[in-house]
Steps between C-alpha positions, in 0.01 A plus 500: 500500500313811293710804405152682620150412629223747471238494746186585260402499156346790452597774256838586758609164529407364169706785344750419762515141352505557164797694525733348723367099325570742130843560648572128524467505901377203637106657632260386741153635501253405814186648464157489745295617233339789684611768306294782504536556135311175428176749601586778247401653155767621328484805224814693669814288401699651239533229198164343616152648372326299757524186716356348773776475807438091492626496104756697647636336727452183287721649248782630750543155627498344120793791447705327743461167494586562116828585601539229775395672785332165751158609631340334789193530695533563854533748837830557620463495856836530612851636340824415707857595467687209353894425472443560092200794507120452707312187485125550432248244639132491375184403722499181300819455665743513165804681542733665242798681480605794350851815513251789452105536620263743336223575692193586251206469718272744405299611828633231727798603719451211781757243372744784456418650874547141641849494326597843625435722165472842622198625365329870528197673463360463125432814319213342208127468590452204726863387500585544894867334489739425255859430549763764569720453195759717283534640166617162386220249683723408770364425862687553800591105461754449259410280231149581552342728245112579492304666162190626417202671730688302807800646421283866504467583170134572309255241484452509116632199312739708274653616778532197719620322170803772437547473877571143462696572225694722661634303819568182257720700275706590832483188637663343192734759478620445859537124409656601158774755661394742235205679383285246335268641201247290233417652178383305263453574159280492185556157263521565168 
């Protein structure tokens, strides 16, 4: 049983991951790797002077494995209610269970349509429907969060990345019962 699983590793749910596995919560990562970002050039991420979107997303995953998040290959193809939280089953037929689901798809919105996710019309170039979430990355299925360009926020990788940030910082502070924050400091 997984504190969280993130559906994609892309900058949302990679940042997702490192977070919640950084705040000692047991993380599952299932990726399809089909995110988008693994086509891009990057020269507009703040910290980065340039990058290509595979190194990228290479180095989000490394980020949260490093801090025990579990990664595994794989397309959800299903995500149930369970007595504990929602199983999630894979098209390889694996199955794994988690409390909290965050949904960080990128472009797709079909597995969270087949669940019942609402969704809404996208407001980015080429992004027709993303799911209808709140301030906080909650979806009208509790215990179901969604971050990143599916969740309707801009495409670019910055963005997405504080996105996933974002709903991972509430997530563990809804598990926590208190605001959860991470600052680390300089070693001397």
């Amino acid at each position: 049983m997984y504190d969280i699983a993130i559906i994609g590793a892309g900058p949302a749910g990679a940042s997702a991951a490192l977070i919640t596995a950084k705040a000692g919560k047991k993380t599952l990562v299932i990726d399809s790797d089909k995110s988008v970002t693994k086509r891009a050039w990057i020269e507009n991420h703040y910290g980065v002077l340039e990058i290509s979107g595979p190194d990228l997303v290479a180095i989000g995953k490394k980020q949260a494995a490093k801090f025990g998040a579990e990664l595994k290959e794989g397309v959800v193809v299903n995500v149930t209610k369970s007595d504990s939280g929602f199983r999630l089953e894979t098209e390889d037929g694996a199955s794994y269970e988690a409390a909290h689901v965050v949904l960080a798809t990128g472009m797709l919105t079909d597995l969270a349509e087949k669940i019942g996710v609402r969704t809404k019309p996208g407001t980015e170039p080429r992004i027709k429907t993303v799911f209808d979430v709140d301030a906080d990355g909650k979806t009208n299925i509790p215990g179901i969060w969604a971050a990143g360009t599916a969740a309707g926020v801009s495409m670019h990788t910055i963005i997405t990345a504080g996105d996933g940030a974002k709903v991972a910082f509430n997530i563990v502070s809804e598990i926590n019962g208190e605001r959860y924050v991470d600052h680390d400091v300089l070693k001397s």
